[in-house]
C-alpha positions in Angstrom: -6.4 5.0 23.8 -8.3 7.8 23.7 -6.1 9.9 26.1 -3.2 10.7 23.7 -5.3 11.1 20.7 -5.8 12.6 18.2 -3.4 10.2 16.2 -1.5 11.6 13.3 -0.3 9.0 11.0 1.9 10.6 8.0 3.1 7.3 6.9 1.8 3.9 6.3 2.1 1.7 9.5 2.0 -2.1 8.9 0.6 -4.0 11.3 2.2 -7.7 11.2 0.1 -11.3 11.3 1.7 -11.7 14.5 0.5 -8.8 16.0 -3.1 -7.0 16.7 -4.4 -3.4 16.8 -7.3 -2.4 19.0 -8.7 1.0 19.1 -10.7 2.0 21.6 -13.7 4.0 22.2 -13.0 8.2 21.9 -9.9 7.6 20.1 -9.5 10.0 16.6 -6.9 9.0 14.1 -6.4 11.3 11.4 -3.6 12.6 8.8 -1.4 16.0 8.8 -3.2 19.2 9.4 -4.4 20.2 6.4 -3.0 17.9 4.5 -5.9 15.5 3.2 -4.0 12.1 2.5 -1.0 12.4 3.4 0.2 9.3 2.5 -0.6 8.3 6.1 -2.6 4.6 6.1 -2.9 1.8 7.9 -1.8 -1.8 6.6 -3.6 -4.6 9.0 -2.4 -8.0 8.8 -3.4 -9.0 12.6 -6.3 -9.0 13.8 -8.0 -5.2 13.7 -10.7 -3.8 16.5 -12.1 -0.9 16.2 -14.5 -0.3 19.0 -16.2 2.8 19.9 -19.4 3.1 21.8 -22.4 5.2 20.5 -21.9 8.3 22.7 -17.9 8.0 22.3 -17.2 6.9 18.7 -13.9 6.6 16.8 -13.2 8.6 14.0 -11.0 7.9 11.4 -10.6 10.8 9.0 -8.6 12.6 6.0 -6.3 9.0 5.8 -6.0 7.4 2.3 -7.2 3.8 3.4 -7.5 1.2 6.6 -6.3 -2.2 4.3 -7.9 -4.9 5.8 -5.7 -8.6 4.6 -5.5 -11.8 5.4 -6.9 -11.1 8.7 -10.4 -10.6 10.7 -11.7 -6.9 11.7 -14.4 -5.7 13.7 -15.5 -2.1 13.3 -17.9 -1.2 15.8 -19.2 2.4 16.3 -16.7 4.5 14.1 -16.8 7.2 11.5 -14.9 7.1 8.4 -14.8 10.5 7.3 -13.0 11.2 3.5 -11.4 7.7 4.4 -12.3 4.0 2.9 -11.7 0.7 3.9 -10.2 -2.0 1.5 -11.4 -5.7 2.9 -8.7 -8.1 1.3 -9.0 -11.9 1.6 -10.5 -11.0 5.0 -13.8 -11.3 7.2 -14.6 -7.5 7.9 -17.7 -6.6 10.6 -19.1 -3.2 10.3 -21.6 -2.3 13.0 -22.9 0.9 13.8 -20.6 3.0 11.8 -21.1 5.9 9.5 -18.6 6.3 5.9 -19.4 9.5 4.5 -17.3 11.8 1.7 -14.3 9.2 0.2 -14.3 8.4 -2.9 -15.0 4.6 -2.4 -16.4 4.1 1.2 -15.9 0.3 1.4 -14.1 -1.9 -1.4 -13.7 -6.1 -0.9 -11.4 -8.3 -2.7 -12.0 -12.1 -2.2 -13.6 -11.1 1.2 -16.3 -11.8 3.5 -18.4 -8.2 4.4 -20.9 -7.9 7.1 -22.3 -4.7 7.7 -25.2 -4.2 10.4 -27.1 -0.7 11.5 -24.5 1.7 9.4 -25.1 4.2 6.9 -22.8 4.8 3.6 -22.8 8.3 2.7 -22.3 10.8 0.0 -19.2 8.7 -0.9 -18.0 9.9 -4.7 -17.3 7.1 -7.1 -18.6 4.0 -4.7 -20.3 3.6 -1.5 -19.8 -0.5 -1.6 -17.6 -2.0 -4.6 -16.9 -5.5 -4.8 -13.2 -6.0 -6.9 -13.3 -8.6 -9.1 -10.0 -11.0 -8.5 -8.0 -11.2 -11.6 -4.8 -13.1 -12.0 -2.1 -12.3 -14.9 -0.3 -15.1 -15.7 3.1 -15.4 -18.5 2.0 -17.2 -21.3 5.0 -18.3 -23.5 3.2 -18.9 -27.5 5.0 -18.8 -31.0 8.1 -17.7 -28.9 7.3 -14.3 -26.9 5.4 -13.8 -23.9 1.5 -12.9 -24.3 -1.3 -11.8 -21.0 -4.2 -13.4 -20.7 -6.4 -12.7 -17.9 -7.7 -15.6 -15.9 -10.6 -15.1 -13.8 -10.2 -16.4 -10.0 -14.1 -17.9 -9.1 -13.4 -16.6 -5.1 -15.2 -13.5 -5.2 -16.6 -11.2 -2.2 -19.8 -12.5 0.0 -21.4 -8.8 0.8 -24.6 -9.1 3.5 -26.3 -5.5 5.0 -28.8 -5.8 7.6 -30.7 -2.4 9.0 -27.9 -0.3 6.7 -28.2 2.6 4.0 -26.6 4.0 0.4 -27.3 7.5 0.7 -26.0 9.7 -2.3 -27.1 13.3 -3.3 
C-alpha cells in the first residue's frame, strides 16, 4: 500500500509457499538511506504481484535482489532501479516495466520468462542472463571422492514481445 511507503527493507524477508505478497500501485520499496544494498532483499516463495499502473508505478530500488522460486510472479508497471530480479524454477511476467543500472537486470534459472512492452537498461554485466542448471554430485572412484558436473537438460524458456536491450 502505497500510503505507508516508502518501504525500507534492511534485511532479507522470506515470503513462505503458503503465503502471497501483492504490491500495489504507488508503492516504493527501497533499502537504507544511503546505503546501496544493504543486505535488504526479498525471498518469494508465494505467489508475487507487483502491480502498478502507468501513471502510478512501483519502484523498487537500491535492494540487492527480488528472488523469484518455486512460485508464479507478475510484474506489471514497475521500475527496478540498481535492483535485479532472479526467476528460479518459476513462471515470471514482466509487463510494462523498466530495469535500468544493476548489474544483471533479470537472471533465470530453470524458469519460464515473459517479458511484454519493457525496456532493459544500461544494466552493467547483463541485461537478460539465462543460468545454466548444474548439479554436483559425490562420485566415490579408486577410493576418494571426485566432482563431476552433470548437466540438468531443464533450462530457462525466455520470450520478449514489444521490449528493448539498451546499453551505452
Amino acid at each position: 500500500d502505497k500510503d505507508g511507503s516508502p518501504y525500507v527493507i534492511d534485511e532479507p524477508i522470506r515470503i513462505a509457499s503458503t503465503s502471497s505478497l501483492t504490491i500495489k500501485q504507488g508503492t516504493t520499496v527501497t533499502s537504507v538511506e544511503g546505503k546501496l544494498h544493504s543486505g535488504g532483499y526479498i525471498w518469494s516463495e508465494g505467489s508475487l504481484r507487483i502491480l502498478g499502473i502507468k501513471d502510478d508505478p512501483v519502484i523498487y530500488s537500491n535492494l540487492s535482489t527480488l528472488f523469484i522460486a518455486n512460485t508464479d510472479a507478475l510484474i506489471r508497471y514497475a521500475i527496478f532501479a540498481t535492483t535485479s530480479i532472479s526467476s528460479i524454477k518459476s513462471t515470471t511476467t514482466v509487463e510494462y516495466s523498466t530495469f535500468k543500472n544493476a548489474n544483471y537486470a533479470i537472471a533465470t534459472k530453470n524458469s519460464r520468462l515473459t517479458i511484454s512492452t519493457s525496456t532493459l537498461d544500461n544494466n552493467g554485466i547483463h541485461s537478460l542472463y539465462s543460468i545454466r542448471d548444474y548439479t554436483l554430485p559425490r562420485l566415490y572412484e579408486s577410493g576418494g571422492p571426485s566432482d563431476q558436473y552433470v548437466e540438468d537438460s531443464k533450462q530457462s524458456l525466455i520470450t520478449m514481445h514489444g521490449s528493448g536491450i539498451i546499453t551505452d
